[in-house]
Chimera marker file (.cmm) of the C-alpha trace (Angstrom):
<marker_set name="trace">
<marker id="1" x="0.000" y="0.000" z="0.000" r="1" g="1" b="0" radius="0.5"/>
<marker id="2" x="1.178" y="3.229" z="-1.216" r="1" g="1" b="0" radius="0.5"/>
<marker id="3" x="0.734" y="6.090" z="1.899" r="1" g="1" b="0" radius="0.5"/>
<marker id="4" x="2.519" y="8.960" z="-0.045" r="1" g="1" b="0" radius="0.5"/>
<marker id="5" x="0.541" y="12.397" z="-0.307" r="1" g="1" b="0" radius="0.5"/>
<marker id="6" x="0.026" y="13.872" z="-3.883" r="1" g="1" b="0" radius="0.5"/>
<marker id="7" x="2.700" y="16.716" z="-4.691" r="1" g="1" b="0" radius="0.5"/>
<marker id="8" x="0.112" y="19.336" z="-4.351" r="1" g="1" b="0" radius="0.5"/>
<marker id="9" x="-0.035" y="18.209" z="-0.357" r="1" g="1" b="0" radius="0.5"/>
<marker id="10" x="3.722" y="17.657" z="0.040" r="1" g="1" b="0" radius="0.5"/>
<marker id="11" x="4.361" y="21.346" z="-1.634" r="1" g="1" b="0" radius="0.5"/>
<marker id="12" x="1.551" y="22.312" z="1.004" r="1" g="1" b="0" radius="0.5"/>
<marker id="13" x="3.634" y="20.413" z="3.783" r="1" g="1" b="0" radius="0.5"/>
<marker id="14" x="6.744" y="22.172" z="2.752" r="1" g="1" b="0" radius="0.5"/>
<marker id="15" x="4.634" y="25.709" z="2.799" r="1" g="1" b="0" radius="0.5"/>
<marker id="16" x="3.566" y="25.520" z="5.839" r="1" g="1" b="0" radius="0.5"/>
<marker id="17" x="6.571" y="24.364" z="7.729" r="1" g="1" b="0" radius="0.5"/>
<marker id="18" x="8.311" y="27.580" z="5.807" r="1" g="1" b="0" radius="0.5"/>
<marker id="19" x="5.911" y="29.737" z="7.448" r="1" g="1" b="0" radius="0.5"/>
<marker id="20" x="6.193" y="27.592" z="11.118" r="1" g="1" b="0" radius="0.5"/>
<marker id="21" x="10.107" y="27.986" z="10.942" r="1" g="1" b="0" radius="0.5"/>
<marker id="22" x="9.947" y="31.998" z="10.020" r="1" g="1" b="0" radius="0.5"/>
<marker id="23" x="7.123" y="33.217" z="11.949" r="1" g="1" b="0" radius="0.5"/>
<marker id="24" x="5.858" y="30.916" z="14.688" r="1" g="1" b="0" radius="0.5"/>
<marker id="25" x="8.824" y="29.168" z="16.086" r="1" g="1" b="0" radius="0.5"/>
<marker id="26" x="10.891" y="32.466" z="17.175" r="1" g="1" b="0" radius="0.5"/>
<marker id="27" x="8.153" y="34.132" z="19.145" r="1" g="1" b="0" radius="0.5"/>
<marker id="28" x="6.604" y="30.745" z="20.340" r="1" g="1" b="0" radius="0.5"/>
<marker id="29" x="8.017" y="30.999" z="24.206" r="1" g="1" b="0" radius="0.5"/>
<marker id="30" x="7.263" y="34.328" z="24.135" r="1" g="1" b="0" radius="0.5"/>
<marker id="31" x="3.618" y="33.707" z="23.290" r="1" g="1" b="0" radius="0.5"/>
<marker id="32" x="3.053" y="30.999" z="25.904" r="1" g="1" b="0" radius="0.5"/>
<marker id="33" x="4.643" y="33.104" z="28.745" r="1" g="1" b="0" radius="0.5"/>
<marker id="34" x="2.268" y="35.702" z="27.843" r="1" g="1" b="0" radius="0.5"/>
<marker id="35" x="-0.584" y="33.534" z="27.436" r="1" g="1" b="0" radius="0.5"/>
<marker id="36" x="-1.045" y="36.065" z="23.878" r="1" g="1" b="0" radius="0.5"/>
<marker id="37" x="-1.274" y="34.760" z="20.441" r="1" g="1" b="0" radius="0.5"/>
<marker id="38" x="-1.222" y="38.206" z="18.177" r="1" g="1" b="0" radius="0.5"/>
<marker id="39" x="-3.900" y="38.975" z="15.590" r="1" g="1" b="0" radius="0.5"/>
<marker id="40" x="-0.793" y="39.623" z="13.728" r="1" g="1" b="0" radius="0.5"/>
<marker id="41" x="0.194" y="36.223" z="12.711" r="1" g="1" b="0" radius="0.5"/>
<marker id="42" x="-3.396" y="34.849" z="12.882" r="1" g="1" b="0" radius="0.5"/>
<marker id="43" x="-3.424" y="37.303" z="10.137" r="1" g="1" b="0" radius="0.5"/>
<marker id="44" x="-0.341" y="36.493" z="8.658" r="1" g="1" b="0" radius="0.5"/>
<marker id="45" x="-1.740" y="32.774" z="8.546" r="1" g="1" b="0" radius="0.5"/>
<marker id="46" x="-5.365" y="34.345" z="6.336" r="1" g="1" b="0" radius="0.5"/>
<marker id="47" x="-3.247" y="36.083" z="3.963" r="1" g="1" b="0" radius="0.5"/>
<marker id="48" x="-1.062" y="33.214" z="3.247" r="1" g="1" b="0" radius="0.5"/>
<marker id="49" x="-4.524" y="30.426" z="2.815" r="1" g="1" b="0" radius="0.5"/>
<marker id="50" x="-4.286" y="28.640" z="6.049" r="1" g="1" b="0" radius="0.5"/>
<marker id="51" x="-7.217" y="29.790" z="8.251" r="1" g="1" b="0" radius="0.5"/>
<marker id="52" x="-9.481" y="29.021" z="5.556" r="1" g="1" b="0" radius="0.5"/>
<marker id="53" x="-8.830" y="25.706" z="4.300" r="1" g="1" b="0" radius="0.5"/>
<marker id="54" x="-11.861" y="24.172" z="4.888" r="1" g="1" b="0" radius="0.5"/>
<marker id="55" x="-14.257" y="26.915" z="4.001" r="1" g="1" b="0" radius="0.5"/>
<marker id="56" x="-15.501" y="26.872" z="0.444" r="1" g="1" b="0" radius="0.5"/>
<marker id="57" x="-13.950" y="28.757" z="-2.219" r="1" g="1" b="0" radius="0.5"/>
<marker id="58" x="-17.636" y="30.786" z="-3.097" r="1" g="1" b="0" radius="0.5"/>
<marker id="59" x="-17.282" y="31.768" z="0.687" r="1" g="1" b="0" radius="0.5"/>
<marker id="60" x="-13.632" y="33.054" z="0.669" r="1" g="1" b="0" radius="0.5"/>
<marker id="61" x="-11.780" y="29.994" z="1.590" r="1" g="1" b="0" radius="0.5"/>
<marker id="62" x="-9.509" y="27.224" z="0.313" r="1" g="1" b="0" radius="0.5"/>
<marker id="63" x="-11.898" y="24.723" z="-0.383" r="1" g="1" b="0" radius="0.5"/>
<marker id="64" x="-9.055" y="22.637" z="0.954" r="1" g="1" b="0" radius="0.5"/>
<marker id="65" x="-9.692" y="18.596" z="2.508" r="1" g="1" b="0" radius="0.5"/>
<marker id="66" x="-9.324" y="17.728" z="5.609" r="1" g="1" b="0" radius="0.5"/>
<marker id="67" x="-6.137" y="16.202" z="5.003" r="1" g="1" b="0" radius="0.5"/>
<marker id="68" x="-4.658" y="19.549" z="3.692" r="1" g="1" b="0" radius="0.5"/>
<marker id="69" x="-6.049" y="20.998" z="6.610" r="1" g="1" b="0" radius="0.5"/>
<marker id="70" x="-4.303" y="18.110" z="9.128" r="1" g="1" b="0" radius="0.5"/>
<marker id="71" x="-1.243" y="18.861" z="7.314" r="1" g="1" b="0" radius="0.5"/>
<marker id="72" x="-1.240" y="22.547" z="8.182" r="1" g="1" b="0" radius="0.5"/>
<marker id="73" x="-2.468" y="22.319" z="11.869" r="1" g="1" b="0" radius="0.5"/>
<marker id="74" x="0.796" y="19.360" z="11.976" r="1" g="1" b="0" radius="0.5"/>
<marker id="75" x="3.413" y="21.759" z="10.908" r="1" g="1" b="0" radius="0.5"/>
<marker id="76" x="2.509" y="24.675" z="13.197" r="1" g="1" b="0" radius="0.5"/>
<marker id="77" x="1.826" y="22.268" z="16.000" r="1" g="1" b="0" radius="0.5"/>
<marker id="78" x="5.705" y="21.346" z="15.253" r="1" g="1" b="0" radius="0.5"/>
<marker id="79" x="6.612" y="24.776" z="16.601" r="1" g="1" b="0" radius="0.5"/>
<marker id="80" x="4.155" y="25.651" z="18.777" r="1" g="1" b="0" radius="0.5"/>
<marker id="81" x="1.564" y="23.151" z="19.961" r="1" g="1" b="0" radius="0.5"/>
<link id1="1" id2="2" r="1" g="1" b="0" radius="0.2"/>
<link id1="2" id2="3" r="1" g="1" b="0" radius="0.2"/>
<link id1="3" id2="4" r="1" g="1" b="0" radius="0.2"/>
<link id1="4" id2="5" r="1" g="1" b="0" radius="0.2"/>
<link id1="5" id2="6" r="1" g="1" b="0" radius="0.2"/>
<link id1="6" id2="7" r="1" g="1" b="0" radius="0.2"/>
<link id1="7" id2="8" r="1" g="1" b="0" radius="0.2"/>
<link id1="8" id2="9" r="1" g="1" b="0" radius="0.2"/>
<link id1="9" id2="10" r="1" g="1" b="0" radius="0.2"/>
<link id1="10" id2="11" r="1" g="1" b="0" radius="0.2"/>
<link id1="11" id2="12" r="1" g="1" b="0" radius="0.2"/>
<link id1="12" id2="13" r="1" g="1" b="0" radius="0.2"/>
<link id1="13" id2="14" r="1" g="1" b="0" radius="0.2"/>
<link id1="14" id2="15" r="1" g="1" b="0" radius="0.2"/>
<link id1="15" id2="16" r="1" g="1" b="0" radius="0.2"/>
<link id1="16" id2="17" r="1" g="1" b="0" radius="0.2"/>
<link id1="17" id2="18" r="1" g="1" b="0" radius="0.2"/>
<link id1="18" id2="19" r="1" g="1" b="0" radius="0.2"/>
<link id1="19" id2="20" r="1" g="1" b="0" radius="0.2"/>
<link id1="20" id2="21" r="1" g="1" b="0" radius="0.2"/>
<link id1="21" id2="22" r="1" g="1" b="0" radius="0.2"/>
<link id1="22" id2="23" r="1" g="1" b="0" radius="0.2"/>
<link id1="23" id2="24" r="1" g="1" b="0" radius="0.2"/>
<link id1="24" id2="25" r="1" g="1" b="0" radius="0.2"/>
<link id1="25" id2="26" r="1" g="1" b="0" radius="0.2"/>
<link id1="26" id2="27" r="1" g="1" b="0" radius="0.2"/>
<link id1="27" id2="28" r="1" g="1" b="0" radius="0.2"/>
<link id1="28" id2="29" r="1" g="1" b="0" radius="0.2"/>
<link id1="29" id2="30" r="1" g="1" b="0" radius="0.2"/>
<link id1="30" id2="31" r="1" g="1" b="0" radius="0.2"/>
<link id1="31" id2="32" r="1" g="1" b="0" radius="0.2"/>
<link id1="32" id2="33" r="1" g="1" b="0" radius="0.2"/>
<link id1="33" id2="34" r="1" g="1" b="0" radius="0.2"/>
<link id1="34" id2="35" r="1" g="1" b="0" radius="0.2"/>
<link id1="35" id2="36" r="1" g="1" b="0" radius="0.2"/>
<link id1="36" id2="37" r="1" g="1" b="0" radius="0.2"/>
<link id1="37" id2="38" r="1" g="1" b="0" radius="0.2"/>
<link id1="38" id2="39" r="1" g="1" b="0" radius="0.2"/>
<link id1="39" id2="40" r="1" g="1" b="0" radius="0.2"/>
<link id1="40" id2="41" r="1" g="1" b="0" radius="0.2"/>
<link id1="41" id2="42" r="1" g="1" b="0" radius="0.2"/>
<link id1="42" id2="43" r="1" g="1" b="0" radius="0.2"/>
<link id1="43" id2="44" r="1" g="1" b="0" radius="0.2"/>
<link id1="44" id2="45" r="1" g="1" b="0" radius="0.2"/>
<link id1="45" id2="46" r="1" g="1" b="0" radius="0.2"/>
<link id1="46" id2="47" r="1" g="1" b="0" radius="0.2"/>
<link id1="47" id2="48" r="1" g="1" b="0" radius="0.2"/>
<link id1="48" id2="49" r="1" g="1" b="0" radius="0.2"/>
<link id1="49" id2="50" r="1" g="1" b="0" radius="0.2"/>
<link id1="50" id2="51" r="1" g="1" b="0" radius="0.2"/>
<link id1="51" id2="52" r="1" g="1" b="0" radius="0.2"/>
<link id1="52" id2="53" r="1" g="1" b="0" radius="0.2"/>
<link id1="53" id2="54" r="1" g="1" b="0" radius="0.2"/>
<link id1="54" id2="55" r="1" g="1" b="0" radius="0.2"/>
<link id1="55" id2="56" r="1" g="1" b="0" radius="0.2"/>
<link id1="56" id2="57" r="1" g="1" b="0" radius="0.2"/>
<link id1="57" id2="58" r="1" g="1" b="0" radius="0.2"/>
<link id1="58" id2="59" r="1" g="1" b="0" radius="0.2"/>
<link id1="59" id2="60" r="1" g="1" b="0" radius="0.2"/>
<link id1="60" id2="61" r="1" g="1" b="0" radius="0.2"/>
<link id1="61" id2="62" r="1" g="1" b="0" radius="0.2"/>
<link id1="62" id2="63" r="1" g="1" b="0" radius="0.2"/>
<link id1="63" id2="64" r="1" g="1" b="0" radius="0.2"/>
<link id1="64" id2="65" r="1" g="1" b="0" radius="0.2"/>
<link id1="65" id2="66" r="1" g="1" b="0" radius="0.2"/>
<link id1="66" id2="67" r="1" g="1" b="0" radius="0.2"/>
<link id1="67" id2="68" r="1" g="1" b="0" radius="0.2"/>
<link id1="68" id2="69" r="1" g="1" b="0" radius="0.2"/>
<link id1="69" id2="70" r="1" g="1" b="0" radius="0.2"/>
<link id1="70" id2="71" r="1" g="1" b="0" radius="0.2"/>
<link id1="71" id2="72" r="1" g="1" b="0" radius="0.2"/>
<link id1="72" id2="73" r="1" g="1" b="0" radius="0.2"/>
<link id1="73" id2="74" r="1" g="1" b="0" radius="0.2"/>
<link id1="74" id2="75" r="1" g="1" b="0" radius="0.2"/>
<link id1="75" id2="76" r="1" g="1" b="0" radius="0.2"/>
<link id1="76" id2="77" r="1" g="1" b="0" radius="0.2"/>
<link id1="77" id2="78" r="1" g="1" b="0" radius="0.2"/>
<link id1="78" id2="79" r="1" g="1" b="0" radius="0.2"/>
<link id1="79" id2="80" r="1" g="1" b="0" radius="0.2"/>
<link id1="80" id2="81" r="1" g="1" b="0" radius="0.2"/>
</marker_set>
């Protein structure tokens, strides 16, 4: 049995661990001493297709599966769970 994701999700994987490694990971301590997670890089997340991946693309969103979505939410947790 063949487990490997399609290129789209692996180029999705590789994306999001990118954007984990530049602009989660750094401030990640920070955020959980402060018990703060900025609107900043919830932001940061919208503009680059993550918060919506679920959401239909006539609403605004992705129109992503829920394994593109597990993938995402796998990365970040990586860096800051």
């Amino acid at each position: 049995m063949d487990f490997s994701l399609p290129e789209e999700y692996e180029m999705l994987r590789e994306s999001a661990r990118k954007f984990a490694e530049t602009h989660i990971a750094p401030h990640a301590q920070q955020w959980d001493r402060e018990a703060n997670y900025p609107d900043a890089i919830i932001r940061k997340m919208g503009d680059q297709g993550f918060m919506g991946i679920l959401v239909p693309q006539e609403y605004g969103g992705s129109g992503g599966t829920h394994t593109m979505f597990a993938i995402v939410l796998e990365e970040f947790a990586r860096h800051d769970g």
